[in-house]
PDB file of N, CA, C and O in Angstrom, chain B, residues numbered from 101:
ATOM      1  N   UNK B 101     -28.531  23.545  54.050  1.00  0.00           N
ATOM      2  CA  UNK B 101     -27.761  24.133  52.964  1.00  0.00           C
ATOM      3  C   UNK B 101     -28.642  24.214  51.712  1.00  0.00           C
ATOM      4  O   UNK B 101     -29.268  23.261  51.247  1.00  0.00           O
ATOM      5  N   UNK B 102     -28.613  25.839  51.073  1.00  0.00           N
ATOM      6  CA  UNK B 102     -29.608  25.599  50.120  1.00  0.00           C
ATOM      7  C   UNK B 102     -28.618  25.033  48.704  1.00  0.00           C
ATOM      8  O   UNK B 102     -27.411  25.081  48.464  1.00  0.00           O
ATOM      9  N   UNK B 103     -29.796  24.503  47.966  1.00  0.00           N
ATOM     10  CA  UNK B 103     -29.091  24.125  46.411  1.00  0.00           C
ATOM     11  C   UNK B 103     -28.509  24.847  45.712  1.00  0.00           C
ATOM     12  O   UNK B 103     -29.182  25.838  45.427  1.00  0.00           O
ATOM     13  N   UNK B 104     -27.291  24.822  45.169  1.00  0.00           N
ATOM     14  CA  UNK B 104     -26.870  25.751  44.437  1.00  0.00           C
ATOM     15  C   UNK B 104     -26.686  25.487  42.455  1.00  0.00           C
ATOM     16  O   UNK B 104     -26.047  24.582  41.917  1.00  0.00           O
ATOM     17  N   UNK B 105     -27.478  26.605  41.758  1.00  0.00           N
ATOM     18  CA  UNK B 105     -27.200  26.063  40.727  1.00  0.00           C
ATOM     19  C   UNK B 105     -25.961  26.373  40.042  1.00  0.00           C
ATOM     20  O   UNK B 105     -25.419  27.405  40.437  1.00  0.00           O
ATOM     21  N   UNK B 106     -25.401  25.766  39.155  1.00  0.00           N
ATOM     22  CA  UNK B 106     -24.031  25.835  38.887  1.00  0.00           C
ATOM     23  C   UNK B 106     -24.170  26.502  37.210  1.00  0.00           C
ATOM     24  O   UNK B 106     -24.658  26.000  36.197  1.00  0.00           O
ATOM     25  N   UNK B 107     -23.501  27.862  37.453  1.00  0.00           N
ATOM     26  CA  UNK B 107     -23.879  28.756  36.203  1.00  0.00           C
ATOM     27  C   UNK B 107     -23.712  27.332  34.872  1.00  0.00           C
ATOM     28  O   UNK B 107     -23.401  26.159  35.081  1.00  0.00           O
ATOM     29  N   UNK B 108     -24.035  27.978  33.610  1.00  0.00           N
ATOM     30  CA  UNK B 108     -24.166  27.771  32.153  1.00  0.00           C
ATOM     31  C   UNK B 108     -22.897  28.044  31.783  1.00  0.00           C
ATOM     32  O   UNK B 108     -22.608  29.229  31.615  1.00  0.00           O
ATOM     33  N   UNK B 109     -21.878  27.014  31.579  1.00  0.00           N
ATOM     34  CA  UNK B 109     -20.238  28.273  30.580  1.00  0.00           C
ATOM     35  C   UNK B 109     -20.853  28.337  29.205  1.00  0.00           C
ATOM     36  O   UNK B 109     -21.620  27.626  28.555  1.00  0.00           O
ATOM     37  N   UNK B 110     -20.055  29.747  28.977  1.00  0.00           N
ATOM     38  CA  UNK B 110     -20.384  29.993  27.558  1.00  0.00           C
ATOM     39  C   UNK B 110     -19.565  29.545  26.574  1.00  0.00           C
ATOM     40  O   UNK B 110     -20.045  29.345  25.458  1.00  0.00           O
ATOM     41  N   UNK B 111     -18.193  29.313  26.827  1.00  0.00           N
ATOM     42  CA  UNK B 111     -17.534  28.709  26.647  1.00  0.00           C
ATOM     43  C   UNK B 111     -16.333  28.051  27.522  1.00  0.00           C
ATOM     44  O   UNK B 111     -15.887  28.588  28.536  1.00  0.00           O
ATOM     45  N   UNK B 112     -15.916  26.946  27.048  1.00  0.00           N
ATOM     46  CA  UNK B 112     -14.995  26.350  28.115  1.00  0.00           C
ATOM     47  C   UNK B 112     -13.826  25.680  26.915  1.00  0.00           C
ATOM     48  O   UNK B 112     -14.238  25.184  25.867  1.00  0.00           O
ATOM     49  N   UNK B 113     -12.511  25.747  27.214  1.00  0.00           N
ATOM     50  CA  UNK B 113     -11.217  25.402  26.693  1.00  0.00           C
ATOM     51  C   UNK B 113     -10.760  24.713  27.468  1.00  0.00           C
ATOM     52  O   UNK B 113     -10.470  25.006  28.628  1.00  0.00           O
ATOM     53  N   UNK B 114     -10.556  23.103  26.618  1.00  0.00           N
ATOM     54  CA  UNK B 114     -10.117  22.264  27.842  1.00  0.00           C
ATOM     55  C   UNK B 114      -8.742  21.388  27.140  1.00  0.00           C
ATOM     56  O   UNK B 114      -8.863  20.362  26.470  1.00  0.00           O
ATOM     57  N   UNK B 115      -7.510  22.028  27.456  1.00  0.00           N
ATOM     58  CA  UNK B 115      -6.141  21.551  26.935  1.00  0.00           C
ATOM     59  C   UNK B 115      -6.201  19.927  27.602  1.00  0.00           C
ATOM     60  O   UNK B 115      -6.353  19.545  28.762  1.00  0.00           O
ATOM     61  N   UNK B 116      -6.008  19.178  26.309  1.00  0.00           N
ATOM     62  CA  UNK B 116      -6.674  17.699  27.229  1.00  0.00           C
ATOM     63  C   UNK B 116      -5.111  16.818  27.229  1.00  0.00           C
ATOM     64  O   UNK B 116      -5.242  15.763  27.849  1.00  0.00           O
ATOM     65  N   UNK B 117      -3.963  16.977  26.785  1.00  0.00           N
ATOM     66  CA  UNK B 117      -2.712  16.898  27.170  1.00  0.00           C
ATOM     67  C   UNK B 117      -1.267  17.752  26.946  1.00  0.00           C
ATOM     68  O   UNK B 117      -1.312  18.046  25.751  1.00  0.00           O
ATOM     69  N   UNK B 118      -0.701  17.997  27.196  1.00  0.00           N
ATOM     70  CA  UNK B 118       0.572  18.997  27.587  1.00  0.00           C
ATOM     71  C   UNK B 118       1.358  18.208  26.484  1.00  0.00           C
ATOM     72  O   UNK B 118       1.794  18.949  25.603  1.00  0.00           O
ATOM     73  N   UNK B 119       1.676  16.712  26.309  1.00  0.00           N
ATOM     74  CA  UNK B 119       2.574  16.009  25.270  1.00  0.00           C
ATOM     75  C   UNK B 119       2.201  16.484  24.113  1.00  0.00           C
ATOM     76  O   UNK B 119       1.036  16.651  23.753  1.00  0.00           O
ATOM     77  N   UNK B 120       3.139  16.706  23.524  1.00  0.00           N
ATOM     78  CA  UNK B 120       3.717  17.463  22.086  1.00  0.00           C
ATOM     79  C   UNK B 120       4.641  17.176  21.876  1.00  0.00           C
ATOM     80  O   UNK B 120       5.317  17.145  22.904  1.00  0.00           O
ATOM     81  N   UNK B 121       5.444  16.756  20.571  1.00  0.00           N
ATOM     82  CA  UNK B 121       6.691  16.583  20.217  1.00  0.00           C
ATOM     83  C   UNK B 121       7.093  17.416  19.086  1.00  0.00           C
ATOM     84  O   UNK B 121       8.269  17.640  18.795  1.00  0.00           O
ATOM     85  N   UNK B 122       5.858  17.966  18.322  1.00  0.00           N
ATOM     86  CA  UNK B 122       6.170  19.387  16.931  1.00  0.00           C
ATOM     87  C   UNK B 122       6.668  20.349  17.292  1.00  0.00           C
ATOM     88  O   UNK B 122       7.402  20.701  16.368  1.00  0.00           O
ATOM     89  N   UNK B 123       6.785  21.433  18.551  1.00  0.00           N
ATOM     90  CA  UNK B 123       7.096  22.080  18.986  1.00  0.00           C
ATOM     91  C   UNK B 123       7.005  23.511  17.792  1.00  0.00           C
ATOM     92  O   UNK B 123       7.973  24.251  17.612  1.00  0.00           O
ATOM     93  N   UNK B 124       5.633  23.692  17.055  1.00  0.00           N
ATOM     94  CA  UNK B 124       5.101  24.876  16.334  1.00  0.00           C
ATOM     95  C   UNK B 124       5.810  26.343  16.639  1.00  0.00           C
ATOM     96  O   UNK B 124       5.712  26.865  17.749  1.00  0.00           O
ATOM     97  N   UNK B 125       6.332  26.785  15.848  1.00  0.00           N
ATOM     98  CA  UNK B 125       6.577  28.318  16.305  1.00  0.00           C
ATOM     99  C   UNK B 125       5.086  29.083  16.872  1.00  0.00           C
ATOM    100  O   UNK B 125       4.900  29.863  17.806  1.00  0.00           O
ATOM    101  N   UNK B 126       4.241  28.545  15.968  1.00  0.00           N
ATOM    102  CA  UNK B 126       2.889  29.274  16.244  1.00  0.00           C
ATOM    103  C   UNK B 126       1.904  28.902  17.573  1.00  0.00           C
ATOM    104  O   UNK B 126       0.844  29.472  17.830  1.00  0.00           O
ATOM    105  N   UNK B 127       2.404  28.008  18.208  1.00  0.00           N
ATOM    106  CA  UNK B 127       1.893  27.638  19.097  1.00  0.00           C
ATOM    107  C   UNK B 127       1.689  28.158  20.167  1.00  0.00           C
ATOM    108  O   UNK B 127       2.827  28.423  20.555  1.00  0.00           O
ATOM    109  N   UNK B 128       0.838  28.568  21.099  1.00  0.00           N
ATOM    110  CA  UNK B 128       1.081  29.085  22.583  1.00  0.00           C
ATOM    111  C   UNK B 128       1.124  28.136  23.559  1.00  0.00           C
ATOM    112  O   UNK B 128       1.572  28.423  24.669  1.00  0.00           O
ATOM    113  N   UNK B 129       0.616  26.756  23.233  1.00  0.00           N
ATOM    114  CA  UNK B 129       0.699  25.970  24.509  1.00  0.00           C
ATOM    115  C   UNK B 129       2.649  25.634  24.576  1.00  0.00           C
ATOM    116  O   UNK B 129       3.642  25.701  23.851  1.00  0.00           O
ATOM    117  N   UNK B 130       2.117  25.146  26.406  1.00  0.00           N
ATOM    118  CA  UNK B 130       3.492  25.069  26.760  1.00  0.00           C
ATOM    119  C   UNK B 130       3.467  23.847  27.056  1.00  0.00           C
ATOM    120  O   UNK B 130       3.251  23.244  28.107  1.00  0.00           O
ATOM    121  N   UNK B 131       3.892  23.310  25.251  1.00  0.00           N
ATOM    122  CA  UNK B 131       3.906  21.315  24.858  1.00  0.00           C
ATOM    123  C   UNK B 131       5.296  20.932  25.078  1.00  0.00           C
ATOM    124  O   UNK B 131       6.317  21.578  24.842  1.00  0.00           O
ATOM    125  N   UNK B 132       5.130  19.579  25.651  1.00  0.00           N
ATOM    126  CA  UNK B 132       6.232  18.982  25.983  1.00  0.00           C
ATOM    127  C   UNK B 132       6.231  17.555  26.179  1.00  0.00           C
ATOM    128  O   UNK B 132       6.049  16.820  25.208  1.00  0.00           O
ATOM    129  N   UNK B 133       6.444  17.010  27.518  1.00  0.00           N
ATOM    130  CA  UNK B 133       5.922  15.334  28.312  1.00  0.00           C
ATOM    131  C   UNK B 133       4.542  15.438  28.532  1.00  0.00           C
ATOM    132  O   UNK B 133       3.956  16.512  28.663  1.00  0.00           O
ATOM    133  N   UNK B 134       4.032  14.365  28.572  1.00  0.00           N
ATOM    134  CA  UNK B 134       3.303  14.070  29.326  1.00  0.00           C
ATOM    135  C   UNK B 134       2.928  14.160  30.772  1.00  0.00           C
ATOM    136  O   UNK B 134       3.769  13.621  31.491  1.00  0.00           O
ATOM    137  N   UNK B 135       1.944  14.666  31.390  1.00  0.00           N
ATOM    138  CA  UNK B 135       2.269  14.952  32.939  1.00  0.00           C
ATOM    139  C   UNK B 135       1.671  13.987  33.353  1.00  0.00           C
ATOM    140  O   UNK B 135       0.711  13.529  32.733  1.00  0.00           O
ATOM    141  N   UNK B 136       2.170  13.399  34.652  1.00  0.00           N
ATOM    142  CA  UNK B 136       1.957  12.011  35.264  1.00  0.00           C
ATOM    143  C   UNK B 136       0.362  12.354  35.941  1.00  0.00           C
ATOM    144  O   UNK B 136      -0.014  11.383  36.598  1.00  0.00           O
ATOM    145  N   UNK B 137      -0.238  13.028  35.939  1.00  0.00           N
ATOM    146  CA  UNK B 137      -1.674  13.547  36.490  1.00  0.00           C
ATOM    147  C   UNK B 137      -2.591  13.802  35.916  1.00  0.00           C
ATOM    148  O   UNK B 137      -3.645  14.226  36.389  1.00  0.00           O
ATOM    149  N   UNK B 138      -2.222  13.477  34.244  1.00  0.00           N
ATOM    150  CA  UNK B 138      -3.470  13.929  33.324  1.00  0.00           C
ATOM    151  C   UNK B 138      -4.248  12.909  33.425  1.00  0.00           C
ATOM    152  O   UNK B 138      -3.955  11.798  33.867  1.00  0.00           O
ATOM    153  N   UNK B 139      -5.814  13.478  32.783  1.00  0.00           N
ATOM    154  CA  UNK B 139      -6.591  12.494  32.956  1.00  0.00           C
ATOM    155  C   UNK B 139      -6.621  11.219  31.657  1.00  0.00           C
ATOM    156  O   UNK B 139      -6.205  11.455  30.522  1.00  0.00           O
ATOM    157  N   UNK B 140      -7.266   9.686  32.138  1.00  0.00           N
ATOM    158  CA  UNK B 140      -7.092   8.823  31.136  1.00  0.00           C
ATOM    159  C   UNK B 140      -7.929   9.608  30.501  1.00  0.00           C
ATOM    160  O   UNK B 140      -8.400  10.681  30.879  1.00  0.00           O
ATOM    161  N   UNK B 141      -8.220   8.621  28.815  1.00  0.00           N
ATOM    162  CA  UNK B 141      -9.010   8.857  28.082  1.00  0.00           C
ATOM    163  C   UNK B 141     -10.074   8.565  28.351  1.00  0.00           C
ATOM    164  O   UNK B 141     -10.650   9.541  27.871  1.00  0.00           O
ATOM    165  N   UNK B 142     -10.881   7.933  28.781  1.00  0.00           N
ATOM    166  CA  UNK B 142     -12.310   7.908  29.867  1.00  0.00           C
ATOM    167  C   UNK B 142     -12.510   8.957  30.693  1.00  0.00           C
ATOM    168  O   UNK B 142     -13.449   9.673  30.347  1.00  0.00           O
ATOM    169  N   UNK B 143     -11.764   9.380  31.963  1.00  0.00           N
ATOM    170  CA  UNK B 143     -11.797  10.768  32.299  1.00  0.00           C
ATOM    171  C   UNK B 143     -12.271  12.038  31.555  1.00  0.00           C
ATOM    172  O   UNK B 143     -13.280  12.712  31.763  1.00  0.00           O
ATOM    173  N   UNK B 144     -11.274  12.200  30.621  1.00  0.00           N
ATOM    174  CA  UNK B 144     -11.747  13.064  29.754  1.00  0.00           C
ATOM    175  C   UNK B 144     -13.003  13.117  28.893  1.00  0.00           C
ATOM    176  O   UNK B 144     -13.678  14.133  28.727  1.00  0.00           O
ATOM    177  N   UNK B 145     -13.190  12.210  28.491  1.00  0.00           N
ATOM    178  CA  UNK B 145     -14.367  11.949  27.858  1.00  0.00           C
ATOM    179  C   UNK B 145     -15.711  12.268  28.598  1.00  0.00           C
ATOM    180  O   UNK B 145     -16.778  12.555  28.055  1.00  0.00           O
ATOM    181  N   UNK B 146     -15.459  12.164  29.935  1.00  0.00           N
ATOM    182  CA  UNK B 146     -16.724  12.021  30.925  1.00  0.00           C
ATOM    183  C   UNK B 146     -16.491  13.819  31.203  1.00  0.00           C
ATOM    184  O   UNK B 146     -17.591  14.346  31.035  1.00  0.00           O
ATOM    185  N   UNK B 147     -15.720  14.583  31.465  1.00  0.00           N
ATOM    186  CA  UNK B 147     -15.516  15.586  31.598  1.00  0.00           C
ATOM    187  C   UNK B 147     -16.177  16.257  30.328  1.00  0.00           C
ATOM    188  O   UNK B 147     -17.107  17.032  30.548  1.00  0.00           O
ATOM    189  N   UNK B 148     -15.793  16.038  29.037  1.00  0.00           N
ATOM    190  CA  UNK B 148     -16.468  16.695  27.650  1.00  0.00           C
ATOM    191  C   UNK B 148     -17.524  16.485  27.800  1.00  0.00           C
ATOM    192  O   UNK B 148     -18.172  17.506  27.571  1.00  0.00           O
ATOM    193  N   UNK B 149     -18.500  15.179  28.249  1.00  0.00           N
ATOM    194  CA  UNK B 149     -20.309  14.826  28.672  1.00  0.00           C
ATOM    195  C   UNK B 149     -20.392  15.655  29.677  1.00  0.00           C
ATOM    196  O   UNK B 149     -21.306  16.473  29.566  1.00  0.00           O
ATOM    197  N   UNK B 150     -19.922  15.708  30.370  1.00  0.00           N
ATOM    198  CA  UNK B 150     -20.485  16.709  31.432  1.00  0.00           C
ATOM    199  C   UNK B 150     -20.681  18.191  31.112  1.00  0.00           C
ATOM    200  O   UNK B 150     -21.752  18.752  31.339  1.00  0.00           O
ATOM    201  N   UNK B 151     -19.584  18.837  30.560  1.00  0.00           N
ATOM    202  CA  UNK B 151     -19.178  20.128  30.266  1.00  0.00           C
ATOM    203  C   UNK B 151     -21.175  20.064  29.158  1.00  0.00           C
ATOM    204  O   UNK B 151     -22.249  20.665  29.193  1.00  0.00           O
ATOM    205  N   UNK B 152     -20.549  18.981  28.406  1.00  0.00           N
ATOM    206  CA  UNK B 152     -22.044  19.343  27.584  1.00  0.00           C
ATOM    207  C   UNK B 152     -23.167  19.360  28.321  1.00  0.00           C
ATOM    208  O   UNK B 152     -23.842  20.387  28.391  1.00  0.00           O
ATOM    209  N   UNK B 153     -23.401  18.585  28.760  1.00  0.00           N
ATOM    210  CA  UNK B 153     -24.590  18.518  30.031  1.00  0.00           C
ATOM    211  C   UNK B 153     -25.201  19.909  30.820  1.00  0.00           C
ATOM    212  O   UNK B 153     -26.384  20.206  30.986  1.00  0.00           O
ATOM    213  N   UNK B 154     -24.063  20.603  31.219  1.00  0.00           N
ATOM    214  CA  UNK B 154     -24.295  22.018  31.604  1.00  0.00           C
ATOM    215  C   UNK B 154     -24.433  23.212  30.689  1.00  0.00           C
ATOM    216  O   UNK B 154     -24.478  24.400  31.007  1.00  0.00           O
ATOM    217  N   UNK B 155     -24.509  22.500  29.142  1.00  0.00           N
ATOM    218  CA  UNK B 155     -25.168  23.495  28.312  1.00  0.00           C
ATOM    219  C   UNK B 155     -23.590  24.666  27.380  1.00  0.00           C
ATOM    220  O   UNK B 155     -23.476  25.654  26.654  1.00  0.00           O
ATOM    221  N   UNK B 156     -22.897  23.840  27.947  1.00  0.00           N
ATOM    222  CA  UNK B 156     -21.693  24.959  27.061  1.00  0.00           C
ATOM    223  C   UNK B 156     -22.094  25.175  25.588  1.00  0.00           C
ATOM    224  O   UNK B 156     -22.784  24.361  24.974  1.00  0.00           O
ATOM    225  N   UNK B 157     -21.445  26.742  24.863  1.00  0.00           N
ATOM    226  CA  UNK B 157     -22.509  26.280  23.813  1.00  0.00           C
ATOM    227  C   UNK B 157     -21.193  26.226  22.715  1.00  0.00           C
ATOM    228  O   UNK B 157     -21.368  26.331  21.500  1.00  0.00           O
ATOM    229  N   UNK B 158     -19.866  26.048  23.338  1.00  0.00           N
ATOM    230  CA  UNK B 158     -18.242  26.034  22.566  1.00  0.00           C
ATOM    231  C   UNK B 158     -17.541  25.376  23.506  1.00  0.00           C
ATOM    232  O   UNK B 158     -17.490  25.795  24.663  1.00  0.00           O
ATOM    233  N   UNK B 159     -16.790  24.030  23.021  1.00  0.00           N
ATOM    234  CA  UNK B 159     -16.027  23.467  23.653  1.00  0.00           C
ATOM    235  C   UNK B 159     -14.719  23.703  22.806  1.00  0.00           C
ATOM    236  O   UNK B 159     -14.937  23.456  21.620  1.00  0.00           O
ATOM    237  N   UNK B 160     -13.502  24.084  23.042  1.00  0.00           N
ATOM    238  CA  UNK B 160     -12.404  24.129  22.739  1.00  0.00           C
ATOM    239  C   UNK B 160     -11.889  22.845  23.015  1.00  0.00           C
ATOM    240  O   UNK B 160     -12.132  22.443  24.153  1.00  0.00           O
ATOM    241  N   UNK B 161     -11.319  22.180  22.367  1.00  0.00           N
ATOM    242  CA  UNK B 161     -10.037  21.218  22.686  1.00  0.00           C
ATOM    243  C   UNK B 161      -8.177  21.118  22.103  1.00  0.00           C
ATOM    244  O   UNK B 161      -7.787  21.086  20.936  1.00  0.00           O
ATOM    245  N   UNK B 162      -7.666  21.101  22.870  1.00  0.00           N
ATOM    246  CA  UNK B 162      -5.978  21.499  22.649  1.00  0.00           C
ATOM    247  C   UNK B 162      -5.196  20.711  23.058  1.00  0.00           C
ATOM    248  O   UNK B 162      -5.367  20.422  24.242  1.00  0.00           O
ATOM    249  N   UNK B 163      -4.394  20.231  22.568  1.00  0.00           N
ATOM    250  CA  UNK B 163      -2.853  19.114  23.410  1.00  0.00           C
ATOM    251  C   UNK B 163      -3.260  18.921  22.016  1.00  0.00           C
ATOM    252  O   UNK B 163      -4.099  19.322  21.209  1.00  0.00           O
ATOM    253  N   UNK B 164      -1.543  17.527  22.189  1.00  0.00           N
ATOM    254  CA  UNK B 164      -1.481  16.371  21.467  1.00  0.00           C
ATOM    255  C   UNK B 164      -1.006  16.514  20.594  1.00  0.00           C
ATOM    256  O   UNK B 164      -0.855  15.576  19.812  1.00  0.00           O
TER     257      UNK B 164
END
């Protein structure tokens, strides 16, 4: 199996929880509970190092 390299994102948006309790008119996320599957805060964190790692050159972050 040959190596595969794993493109560059140019950008990546990463909604890091769904819980919201402001409920913004202006908002587009669809905030609410908490979902029993999100990642801890370590998870995520290792996910944002990584994302950087592969060179993104815009990280979005959203929830909360």
């Amino acid at each position: 199996m040959e190596d595969q390299k794993i493109p560059t994102p140019a950008l990546v948006s990463f909604g890091i929880t769904r819980q919201c309790d402001l409920k913004c008119k202006h908002c587009y996320s669809d905030a609410g509970e908490r979902e029993a599957d999100e990642l801890s805060t370590e998870e995520a964190k290792r996910v944002i190092s990584d994302v950087a790692e592969l060179g993104a050159r815009l990280i979005i972050l959203d929830g909360g």
